[in-house]
N, C-alpha and C positions, 0 to 999 in steps of 0.2 A: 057337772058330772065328774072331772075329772077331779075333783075335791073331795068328792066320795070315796073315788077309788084310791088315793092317796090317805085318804083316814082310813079305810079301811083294813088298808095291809101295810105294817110297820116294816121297816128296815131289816128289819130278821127275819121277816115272812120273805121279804123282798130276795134277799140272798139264799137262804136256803132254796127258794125254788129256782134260783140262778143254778146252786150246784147240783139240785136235781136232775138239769137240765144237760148241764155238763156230764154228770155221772150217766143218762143215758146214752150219750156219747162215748162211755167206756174211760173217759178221764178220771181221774184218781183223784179226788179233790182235798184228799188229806193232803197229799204234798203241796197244794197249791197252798195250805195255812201253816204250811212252814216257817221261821221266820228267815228272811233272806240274809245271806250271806253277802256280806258288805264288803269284807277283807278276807281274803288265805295267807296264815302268814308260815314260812316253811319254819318247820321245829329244829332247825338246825344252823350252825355257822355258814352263812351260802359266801361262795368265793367273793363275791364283791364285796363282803365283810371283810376278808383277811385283806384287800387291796386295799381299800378305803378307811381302816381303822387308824390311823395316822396322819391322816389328809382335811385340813382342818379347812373346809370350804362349802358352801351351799351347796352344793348336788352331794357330797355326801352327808352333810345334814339331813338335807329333805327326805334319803333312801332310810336312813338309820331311824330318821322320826316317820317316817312311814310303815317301817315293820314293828318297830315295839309301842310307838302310843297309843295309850288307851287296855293295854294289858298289864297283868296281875301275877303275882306268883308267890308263892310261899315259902318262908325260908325256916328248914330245921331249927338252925342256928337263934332265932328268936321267938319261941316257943310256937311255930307255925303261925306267927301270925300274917296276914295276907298284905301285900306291898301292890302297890297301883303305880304304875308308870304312866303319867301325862307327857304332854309333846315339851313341856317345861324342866323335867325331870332328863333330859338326853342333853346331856352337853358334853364341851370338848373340854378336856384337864389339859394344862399346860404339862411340860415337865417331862424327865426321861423315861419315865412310865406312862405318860401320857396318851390320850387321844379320847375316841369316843366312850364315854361311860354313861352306864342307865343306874341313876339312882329308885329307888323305889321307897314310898311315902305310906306311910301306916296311919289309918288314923286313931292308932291308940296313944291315949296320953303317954309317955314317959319312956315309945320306941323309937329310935332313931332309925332316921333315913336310912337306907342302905344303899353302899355306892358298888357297883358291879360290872365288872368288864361284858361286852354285850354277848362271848360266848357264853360265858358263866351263866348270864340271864336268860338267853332263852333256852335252856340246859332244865332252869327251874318252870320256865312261862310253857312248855309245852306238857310239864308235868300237873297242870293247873286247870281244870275248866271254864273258860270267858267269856266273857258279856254275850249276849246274843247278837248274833250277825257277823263273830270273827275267830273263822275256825284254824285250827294249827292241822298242819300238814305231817303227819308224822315220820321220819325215818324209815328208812326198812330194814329190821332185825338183822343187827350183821354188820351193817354197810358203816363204809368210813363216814356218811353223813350223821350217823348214829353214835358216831364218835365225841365227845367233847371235844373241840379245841384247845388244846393244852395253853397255860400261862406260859411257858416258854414259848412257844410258839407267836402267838400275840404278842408278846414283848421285843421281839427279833426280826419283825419282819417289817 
């Protein structure tokens, strides 16, 4: 019998009467087919950035490849085309300008990488819609977080 009742009613019949069931409970079931949110990454320079941008050592790795990999962003400057940041793409530069930088990887034939200090970057990455599951936290109108980090800044500290 219980072979019946499984051929009978498919996996869609299945779930919909699941969120029938729900909804008569007054649950909202659209939100429940959301797609979830994996990562909040904040849209702005956060102080452990301005501490950590010169500290060339695994905890500040792992924080820097924790907020921009796997995000995306667009750059004017090369006719919009769309740049991806992997966990690969965040390394440390040697040298008196040096420190954390996020390159971003096009995959159009004949555009080059682009190498960007991480204020810079996520300046562009919250101006940018991304992958599903990681949303950008944005600024609030006004505020010094809504500020760029200036290149002097970054470089003197």
């Amino acid at each position: 019998m219980s072979n019946l009742f499984f051929s009978t009613f498919s996996k869609k019949d299945s779930f919909s009467r699941f969120d029938l069931q729900l909804e008569n409970w007054g649950i909202d079931t659209t939100q429940l087919k959301e797609p979830a949110i994996t990562r909040r990454i904040k849209g702005w320079t956060e102080e452990w950035e301005k501490e950590r941008h010169k500290k060339n050592d695994a905890v500040s790795k792992a924080m820097f490849v924790n907020k921009y990999k796997d995000t995306v962003f667009d750059l004017p400057d090369a006719d919009n085309n769309t740049f991806y940041v992997g966990e690969e793409e965040i390394v440390w530069e040697r040298g008196r300008n040096g420190g954390w930088t996020i390159y971003g990887v096009c995959n159009f034939e004949g555009v080059e990488d682009e190498k960007l200090p991480p204020f810079l970057a996520i300046s562009l990455i919250r101006q940018k819609q991304q992958k599903e599951g990681i949303e950008i936290e944005m600024p609030v109108p006004g505020s010094d977080e809504e500020k760029v980090w200036g290149s002097d800044e970054y470089n003197n500290t």
